[in-house]
FIBAPA-333794 format. One line per field, with one value per residue (C-alpha): residue in one letter; x, y, z; residue number from 1. Coordinates in steps of 0.25 Angstrom, whole numbers, plus 5000, padded with zeros to 4 digits. Layout:
<vonus>
type = c(A, ...)
c1 = c(X, ...)
c2 = c(Y, ...)
c3 = c(Z, ...)
seq = c(NUM, ...)
</vonus>
This chain:
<vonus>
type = c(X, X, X, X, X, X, X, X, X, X, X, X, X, X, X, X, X, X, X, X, X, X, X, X, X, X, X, X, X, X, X, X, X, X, X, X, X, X, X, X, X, X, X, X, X, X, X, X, X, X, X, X, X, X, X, X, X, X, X, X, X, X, X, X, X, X, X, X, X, X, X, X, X, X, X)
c1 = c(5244, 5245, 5257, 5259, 5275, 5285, 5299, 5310, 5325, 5337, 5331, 5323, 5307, 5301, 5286, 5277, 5263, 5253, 5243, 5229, 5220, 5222, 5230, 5241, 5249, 5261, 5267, 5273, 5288, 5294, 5308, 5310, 5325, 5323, 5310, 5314, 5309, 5321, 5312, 5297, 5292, 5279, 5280, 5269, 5260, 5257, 5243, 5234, 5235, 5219, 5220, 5236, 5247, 5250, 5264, 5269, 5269, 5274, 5285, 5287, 5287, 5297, 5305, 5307, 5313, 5322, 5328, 5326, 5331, 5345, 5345, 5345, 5356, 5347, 5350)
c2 = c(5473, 5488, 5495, 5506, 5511, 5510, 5514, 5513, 5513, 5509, 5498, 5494, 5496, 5495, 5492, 5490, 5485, 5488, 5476, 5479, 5468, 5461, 5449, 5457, 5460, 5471, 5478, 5470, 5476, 5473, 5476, 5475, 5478, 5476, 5470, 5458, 5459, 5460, 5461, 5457, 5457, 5459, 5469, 5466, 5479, 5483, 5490, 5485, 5496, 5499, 5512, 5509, 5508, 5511, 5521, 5510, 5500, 5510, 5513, 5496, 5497, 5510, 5503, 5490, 5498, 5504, 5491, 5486, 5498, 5495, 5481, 5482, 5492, 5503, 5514)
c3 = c(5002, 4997, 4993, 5004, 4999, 4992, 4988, 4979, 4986, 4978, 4969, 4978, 4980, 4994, 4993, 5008, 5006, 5016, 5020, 5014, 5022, 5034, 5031, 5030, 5042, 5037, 5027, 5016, 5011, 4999, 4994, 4978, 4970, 4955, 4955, 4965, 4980, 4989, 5003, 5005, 5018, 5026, 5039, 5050, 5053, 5069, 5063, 5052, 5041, 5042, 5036, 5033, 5040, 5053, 5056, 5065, 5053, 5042, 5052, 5052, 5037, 5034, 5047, 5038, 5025, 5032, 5035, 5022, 5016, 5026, 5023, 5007, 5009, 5004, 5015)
seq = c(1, 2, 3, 4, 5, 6, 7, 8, 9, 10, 11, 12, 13, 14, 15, 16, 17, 18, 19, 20, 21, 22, 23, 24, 25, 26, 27, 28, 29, 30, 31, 32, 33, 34, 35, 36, 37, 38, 39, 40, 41, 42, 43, 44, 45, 46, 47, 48, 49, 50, 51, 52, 53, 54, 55, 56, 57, 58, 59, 60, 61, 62, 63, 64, 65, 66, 67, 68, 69, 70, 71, 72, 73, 74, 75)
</vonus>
């Protein structure tokens, strides 16, 4: 996995990885407060990211922030 984004919200830091081979089927999201991970989760891909990653799958990821944004009370 590579590092693709990240970003810093209240405390806390959002980091998504991109899979870099094939045995890695999604985006992996983890969610760190004060050097503890709050969230860490793997979201599956429609598209292997050949030459990265598809709109349909970075529209997945930004969808699944916004959630854990709402959820962590971070809105």
């Amino acid at each position: 996995m590579q590092e693709w984004r990240r970003f810093d919200l209240a405390g806390y830091v959002f980091v998504a990885y991109l899979p870099s081979n094939e045995t890695e089927t999604g985006w992996r999201l983890t969610v760190t407060a004060a050097g503890e991970t709050v969230r860490d989760e793997v979201i599956p891909m429609l598209h292997p990211p050949v030459f990265g990653p598809d709109v349909e799958d970075v529209a997945a990821l930004d969808q699944r922030v916004e959630v854990l944004i709402r959820e962590l009370g971070l809105e």
